[in-house]
FIFI-35434 format. One record per atom (N, C-alpha, C): atom name; x, y, z. Coordinates in steps of 0.02 Angstrom, whole numbers, m for minus. Layout:
! FIFI-35434
    a        u        v        w
   CA        X        Y        Z
...
This chain:
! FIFI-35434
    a        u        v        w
    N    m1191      570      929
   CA    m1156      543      871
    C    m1106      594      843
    N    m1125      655      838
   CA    m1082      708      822
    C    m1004      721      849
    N    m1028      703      931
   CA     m975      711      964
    C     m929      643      955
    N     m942      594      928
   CA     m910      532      912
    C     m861      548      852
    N     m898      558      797
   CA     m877      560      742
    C     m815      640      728
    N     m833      662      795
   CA     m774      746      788
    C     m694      705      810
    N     m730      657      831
   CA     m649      637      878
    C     m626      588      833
    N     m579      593      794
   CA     m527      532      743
    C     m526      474      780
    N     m492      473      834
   CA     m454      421      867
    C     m532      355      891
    N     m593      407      904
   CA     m634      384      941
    C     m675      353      869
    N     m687      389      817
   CA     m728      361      767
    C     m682      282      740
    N     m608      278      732
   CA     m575      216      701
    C     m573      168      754
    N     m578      173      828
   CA     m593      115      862
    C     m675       93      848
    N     m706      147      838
   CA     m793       97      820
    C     m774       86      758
    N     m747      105      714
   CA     m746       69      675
    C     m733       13      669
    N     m657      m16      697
   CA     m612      m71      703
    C     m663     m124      763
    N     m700     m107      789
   CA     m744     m146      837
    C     m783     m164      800
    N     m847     m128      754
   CA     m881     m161      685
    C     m858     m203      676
    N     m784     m189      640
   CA     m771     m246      566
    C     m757     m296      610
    N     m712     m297      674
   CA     m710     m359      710
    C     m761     m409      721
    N     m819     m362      730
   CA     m880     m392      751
    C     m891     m445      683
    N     m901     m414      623
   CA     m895     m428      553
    C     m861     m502      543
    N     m798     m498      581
   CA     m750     m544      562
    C     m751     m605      599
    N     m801     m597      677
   CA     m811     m637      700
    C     m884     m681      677
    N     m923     m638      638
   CA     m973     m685      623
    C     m961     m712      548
    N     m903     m703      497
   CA     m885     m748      467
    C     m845     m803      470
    N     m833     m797      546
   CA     m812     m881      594
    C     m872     m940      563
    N     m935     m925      565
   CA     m993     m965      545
    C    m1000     m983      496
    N     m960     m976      439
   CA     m957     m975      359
    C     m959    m1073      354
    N     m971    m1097      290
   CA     m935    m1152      323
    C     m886    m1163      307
    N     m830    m1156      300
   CA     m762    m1152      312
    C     m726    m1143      385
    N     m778    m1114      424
   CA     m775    m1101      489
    C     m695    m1071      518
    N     m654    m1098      541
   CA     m616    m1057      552
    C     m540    m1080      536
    N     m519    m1087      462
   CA     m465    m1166      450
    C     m419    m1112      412
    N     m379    m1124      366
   CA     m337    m1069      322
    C     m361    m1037      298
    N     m433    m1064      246
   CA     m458    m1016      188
    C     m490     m961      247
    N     m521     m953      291
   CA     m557     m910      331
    C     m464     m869      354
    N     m430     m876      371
   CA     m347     m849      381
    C     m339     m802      329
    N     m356     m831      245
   CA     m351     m794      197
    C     m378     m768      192
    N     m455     m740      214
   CA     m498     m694      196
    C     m474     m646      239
    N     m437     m668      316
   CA     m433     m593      346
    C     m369     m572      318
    N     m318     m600      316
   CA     m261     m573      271
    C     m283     m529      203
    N     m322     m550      185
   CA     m339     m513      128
    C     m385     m457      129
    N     m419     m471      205
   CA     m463     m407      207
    C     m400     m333      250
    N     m360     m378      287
   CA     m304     m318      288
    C     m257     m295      240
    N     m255     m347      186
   CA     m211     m318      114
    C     m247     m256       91
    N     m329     m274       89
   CA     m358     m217       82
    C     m370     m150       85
    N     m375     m154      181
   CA     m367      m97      209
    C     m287      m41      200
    N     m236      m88      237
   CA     m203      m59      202
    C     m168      m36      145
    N     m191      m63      100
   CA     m186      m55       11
    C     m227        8        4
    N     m269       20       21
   CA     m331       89       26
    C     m286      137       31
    N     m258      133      109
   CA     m233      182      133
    C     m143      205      118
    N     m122      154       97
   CA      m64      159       58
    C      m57      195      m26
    N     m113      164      m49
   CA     m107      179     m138
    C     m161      274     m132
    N     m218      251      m88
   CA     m247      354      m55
    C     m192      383      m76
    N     m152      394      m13
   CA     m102      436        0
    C      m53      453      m58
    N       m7      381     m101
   CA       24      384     m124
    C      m30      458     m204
    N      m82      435     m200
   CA     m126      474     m257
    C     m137      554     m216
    N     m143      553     m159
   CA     m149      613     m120
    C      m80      676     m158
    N      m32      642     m132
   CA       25      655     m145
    C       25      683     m225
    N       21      644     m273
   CA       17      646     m321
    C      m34      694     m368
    N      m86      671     m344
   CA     m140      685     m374
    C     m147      767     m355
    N     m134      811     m284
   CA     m166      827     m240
    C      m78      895     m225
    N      m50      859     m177
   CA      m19      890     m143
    C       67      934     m196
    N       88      865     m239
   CA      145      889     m269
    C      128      936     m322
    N       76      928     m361
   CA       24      971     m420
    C       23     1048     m410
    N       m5     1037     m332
   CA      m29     1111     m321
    C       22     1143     m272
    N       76     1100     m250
   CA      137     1151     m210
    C      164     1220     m234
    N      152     1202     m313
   CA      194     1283     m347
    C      133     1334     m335
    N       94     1334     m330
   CA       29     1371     m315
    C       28     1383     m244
    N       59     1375     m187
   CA       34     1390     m143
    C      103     1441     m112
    N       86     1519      m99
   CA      137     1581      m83
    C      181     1533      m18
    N      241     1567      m18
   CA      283     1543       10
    C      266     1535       76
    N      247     1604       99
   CA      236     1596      187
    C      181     1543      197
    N      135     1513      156
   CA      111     1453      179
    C      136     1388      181
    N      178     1379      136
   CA      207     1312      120
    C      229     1254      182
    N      257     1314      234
   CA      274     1258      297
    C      229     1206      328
    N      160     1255      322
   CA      115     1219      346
    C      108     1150      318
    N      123     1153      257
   CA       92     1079      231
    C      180     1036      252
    N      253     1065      236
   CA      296     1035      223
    C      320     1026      316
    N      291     1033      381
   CA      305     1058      430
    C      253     1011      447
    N      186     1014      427
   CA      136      970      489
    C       96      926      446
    N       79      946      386
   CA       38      888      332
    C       75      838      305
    N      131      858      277
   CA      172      790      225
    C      201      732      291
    N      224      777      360
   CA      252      718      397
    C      215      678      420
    N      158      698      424
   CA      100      664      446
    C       56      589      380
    N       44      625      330
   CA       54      579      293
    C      108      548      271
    N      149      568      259
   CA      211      490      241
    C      217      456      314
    N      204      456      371
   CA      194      419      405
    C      144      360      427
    N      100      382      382
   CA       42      324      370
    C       56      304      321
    N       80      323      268
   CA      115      314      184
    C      161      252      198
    N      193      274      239
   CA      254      202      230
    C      252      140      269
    N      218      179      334
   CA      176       94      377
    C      132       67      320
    N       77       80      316
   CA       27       75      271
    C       64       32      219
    N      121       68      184
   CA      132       30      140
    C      184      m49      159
    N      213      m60      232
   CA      244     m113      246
    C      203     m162      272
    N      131     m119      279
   CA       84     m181      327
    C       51     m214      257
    N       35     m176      203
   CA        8     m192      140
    C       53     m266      120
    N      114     m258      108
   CA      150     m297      100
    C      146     m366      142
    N      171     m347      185
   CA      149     m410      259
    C       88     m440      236
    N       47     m396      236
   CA      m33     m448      231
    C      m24     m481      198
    N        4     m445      106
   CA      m26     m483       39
    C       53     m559       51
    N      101     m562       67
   CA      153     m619       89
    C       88     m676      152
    N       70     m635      189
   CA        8     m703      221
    C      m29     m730      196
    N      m54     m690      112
   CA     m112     m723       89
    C      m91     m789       37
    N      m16     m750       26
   CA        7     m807      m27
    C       40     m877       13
    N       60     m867       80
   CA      103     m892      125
    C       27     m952      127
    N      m30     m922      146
   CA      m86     m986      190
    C     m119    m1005       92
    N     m106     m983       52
   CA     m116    m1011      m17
    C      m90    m1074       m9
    N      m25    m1112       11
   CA       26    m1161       10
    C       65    m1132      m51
    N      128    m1198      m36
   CA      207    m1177      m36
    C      193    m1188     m138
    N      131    m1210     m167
   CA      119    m1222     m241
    C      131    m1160     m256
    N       68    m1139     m221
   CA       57    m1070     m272
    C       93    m1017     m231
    N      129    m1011     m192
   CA      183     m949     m169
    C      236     m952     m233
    N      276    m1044     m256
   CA      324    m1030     m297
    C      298    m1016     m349
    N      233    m1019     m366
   CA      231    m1016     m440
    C      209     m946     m450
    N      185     m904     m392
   CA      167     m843     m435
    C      237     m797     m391
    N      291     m824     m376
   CA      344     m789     m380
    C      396     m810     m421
    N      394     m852     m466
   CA      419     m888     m507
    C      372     m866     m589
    N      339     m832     m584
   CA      266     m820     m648
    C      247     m879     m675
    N      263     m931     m616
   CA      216     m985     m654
    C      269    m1051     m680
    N      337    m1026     m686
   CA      387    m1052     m708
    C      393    m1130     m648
    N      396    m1133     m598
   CA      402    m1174     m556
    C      370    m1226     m574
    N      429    m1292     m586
   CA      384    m1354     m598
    C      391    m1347     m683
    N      400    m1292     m704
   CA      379    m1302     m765
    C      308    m1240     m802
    N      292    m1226     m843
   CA      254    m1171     m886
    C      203    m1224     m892
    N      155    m1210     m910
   CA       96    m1272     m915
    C       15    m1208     m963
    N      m22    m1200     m977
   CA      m63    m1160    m1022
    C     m108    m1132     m930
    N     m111    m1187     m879
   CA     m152    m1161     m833
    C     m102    m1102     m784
    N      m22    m1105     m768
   CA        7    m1056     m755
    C       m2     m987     m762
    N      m48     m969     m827
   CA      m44     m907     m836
    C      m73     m853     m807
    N     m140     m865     m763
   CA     m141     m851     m681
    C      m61     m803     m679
    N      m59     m870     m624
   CA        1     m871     m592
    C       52     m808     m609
    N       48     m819     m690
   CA      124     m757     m733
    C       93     m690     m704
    N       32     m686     m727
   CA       m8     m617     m717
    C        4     m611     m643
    N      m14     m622     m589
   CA      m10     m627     m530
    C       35     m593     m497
    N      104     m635     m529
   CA      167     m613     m510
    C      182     m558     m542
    N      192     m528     m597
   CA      181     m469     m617
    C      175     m404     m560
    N      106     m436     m545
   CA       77     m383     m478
    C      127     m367     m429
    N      140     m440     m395
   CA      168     m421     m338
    C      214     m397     m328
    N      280     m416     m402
   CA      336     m393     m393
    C      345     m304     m419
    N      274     m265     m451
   CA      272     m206     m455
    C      249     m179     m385
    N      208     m208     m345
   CA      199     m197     m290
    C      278     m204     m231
    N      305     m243     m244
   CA      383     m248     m209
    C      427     m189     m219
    N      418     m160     m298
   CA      446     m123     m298
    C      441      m54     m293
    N      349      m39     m282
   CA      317        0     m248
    C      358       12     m195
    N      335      m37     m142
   CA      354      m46      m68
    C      451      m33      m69
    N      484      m47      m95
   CA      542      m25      m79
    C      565       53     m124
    N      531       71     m157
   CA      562      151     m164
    C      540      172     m124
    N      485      166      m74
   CA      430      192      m11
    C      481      219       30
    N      526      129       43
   CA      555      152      100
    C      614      152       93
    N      656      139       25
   CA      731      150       37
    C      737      214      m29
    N      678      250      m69
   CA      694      318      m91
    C      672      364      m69
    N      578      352      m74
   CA      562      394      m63
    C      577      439       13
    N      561      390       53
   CA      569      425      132
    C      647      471      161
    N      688      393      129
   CA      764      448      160
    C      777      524      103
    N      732      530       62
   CA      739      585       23
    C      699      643       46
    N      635      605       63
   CA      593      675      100
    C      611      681      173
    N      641      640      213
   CA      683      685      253
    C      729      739      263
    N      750      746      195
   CA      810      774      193
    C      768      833      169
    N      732      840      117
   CA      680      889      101
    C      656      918      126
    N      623      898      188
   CA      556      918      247
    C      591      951      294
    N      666      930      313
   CA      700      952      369
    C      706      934      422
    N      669      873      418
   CA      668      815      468
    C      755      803      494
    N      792      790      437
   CA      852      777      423
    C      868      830      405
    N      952      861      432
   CA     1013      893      395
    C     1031      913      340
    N     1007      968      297
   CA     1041      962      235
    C     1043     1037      206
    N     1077     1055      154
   CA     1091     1121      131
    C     1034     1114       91
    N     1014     1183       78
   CA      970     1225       35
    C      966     1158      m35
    N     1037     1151      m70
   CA     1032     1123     m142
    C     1033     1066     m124
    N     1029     1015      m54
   CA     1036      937      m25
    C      948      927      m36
    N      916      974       m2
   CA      860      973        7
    C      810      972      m73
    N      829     1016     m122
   CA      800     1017     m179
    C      814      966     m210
    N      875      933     m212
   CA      879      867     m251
    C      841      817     m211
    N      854      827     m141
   CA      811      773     m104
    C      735      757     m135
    N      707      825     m146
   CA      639      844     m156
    C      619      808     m227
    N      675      825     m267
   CA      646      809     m338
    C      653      732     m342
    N      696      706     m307
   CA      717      628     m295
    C      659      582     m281
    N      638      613     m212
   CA      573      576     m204
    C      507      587     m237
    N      501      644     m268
   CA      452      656     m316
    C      461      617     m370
    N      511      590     m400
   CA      525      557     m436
    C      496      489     m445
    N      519      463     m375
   CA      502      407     m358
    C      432      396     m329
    N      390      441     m314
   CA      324      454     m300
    C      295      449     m384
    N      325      482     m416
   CA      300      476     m478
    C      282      400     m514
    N      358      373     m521
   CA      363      301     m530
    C      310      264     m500
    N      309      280     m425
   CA      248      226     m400
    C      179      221     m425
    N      183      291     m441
   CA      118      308     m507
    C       90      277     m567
    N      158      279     m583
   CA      140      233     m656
    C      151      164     m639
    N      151      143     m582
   CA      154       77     m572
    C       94       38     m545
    N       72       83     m520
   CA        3       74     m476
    C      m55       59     m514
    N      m88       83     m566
   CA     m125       47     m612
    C     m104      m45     m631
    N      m39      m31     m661
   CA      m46     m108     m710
    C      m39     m146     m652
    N       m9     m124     m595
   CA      m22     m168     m511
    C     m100     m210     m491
    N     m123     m134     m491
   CA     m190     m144     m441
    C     m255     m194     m513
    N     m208     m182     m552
   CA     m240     m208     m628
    C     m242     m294     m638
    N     m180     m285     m615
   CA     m159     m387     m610
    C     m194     m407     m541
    N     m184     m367     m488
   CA     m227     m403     m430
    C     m299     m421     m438
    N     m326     m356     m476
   CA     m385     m353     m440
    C     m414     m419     m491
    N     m391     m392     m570
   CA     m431     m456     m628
    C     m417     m530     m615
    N     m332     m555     m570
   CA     m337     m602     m545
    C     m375     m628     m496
    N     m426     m594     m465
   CA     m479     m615     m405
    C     m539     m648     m426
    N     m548     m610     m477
   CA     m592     m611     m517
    C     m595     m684     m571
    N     m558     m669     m598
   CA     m540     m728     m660
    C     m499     m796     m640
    N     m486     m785     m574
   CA     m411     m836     m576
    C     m437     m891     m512
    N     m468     m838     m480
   CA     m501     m843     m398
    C     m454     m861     m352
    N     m399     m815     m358
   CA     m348     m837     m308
    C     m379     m805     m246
């Protein structure tokens, strides 16, 4: 077991074989295998990658940008050279597959409730039971806008930062503070986000 669990690559295929296993015996539900069973796995991959998207984005945050001024120069490459490329590369898949999923879950919802909780409910008309719906949308469109500083600030900025990409000494520092910026933002967005999803599951039973 030791020698299983040393190897990354080898521990997330048993893993991903489990939950499959998992996913095949809630074929038996009775719902058996029709949309709503569609929506549970969509939603169990909104999940996963929501974990591993909103982690990182807190890694980052919480973890890596905090303690950069603290760490002597001759170490710094290490993290800006083999750690950060490594995570923003699960950071920004993570965060397009997040997306993808949570559009399948609303997509096999039907075409009602897609317009109305991208509409906050407005579609058809405001009604006292819409308000779901307002909250809902809320979410997703802070989550949209999560997902696009991901990939049209944050990333083309920490390229330029990391050295991935071309840039002078002062290209690179603005790069840096740019996407920190926008790492930041996703910060304060990520609560009242994960806030409207999660109490709408709960309360709304979408």
């Amino acid at each position: 077991m030791a020698g299983l669990l040393s190897n990354f690559r080898n521990t997330m295929i048993l893993s991903a074989v489990l939950a499959a296993l998992m996913l095949i015996a809630y074929t038996q539900s009775p719902h058996g295998i029709d949309s709503v069973y569609f929506q549970a796995v969509f939603r169990w991959m909104h999940v996963v990658f929501g974990i591993l998207w909103i982690g990182l984005l807190y890694y980052f945050n919480f973890v890596q940008i905090r303690k950069m001024p603290d760490i002597p120069a001759e170490q710094k490459p290490a993290i800006s050279k083999h750690i950060a490329p490594e995570a923003l590369f699960w950071f920004r898949w993570a965060a397009l597959m997040t997306v993808i999923a949570g559009f399948g879950i609303a997509g096999l919802h039907g075409s009602t409730y897609f317009l109305k909780v991208f509409t906050f409910g407005f579609a058809g008309g405001f009604g006292p039971d819409d308000r779901g719906y307002a909250l809902m949308g809320v979410g997703i469109y802070l989550a949209l806008i999560m997902f696009l500083n991901v990939w049209g600030i944050i990333w083309p900025n920490q390229k330029i930062a990391l050295g991935i990409k071309d840039g002078t000494p002062e290209a690179k520092a603005k790069s840096a503070r740019i996407a920190m910026l926008a790492s930041r933002t996703n910060t304060l967005l990520s609560l009242p986000m994960l806030t409207s999803m999660a109490m709408y599951q709960s309360l709304y039973g979408g």
